[in-house]
N, C-alpha and C positions, 0 to 999 in steps of 0.2 A: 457053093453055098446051098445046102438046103432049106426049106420051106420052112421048116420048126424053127431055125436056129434064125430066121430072117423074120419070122411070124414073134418069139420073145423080143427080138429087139424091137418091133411095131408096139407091142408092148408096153415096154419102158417108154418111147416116145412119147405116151402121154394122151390126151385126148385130140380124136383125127375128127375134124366136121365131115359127113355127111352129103354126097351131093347127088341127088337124083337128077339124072339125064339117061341119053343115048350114049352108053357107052363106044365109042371108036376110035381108033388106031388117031386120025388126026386129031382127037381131044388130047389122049392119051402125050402125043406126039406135041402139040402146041403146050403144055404142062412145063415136060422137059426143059424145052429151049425156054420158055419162060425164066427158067431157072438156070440156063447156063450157064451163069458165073460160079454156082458152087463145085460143077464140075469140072471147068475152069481154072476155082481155085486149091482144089481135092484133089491131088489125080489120085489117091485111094479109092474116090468116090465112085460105083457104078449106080446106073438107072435101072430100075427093076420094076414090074408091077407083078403081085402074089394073089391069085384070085384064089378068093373063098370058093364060090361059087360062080358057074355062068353058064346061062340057061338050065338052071335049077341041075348042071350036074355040080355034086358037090367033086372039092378037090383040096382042102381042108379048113382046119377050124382057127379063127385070128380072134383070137380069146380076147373079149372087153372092145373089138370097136365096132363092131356094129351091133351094139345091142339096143342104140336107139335109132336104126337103121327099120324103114316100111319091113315086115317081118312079109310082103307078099316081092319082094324086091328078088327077081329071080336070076338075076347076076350082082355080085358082088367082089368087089379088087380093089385091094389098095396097090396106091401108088408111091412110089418114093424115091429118094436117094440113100444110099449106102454107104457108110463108110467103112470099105473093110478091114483095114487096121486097126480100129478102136472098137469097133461093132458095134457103133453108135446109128440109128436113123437120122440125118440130117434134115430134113424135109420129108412130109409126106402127108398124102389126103386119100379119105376113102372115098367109093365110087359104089352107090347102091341104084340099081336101076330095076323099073318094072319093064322097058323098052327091051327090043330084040338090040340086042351088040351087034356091032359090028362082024363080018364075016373074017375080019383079019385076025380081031381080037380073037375070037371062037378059035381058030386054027392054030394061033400062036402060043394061047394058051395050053389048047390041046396036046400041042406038039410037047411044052415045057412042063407036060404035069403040074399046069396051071401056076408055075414062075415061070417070066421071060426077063430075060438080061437086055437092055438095049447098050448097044454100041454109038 
């Protein structure tokens, strides 16, 4: 899955709220399992987060959701589920922070040209 074709489907998804914190791997991580039972009941479904941006390097653009996002917010990721067979977003929330992220976040993003798959 690339970034574009996972970034139109955030898209379609419709209006994501907004939430200013400290981005980190255990927020990230407590989201998910919050929401276990979709993937659960999807095995289509993966977990993915697609950063915009973090620590103000950019890593692309997720057209329409954070336009009423703090414009000083220097990391930004949405988060979600996926479902690959329909290419539908099942869930998903943005994440705009003016906080230093996490060190995991930063690295895992980096590594994934800022999408990471969770397993």
């Amino acid at each position: 899955m690339d970034p574009f074709t996972l970034g139109a489907a955030i898209l379609a998804f419709g209006y994501i709220a907004v939430v200013v914190i400290a981005i980190t791997v255990d927020i990230i991580t407590e989201w998910f399992r919050a929401r276990g039972r979709i993937k659960a009941e999807n095995t289509h479904s993966i977990a993915f987060t697609l950063a915009e941006r973090i620590k103000n390097k950019q890593y692309t653009k997720v057209t329409g959701v954070f336009d009423k996002a703090p414009t000083t917010a220097s990391t930004r990721i949405v988060q979600g589920l996926f479902d690959q067979r329909t290419g539908k977003v099942l869930d998903a929330r943005a994440l705009a922070s003016v906080r230093e992220p996490g060190a995991g976040v930063v690295r895992d993003h980096a590594a994934g040209s800022g999408l990471v798959i969770y397993e």
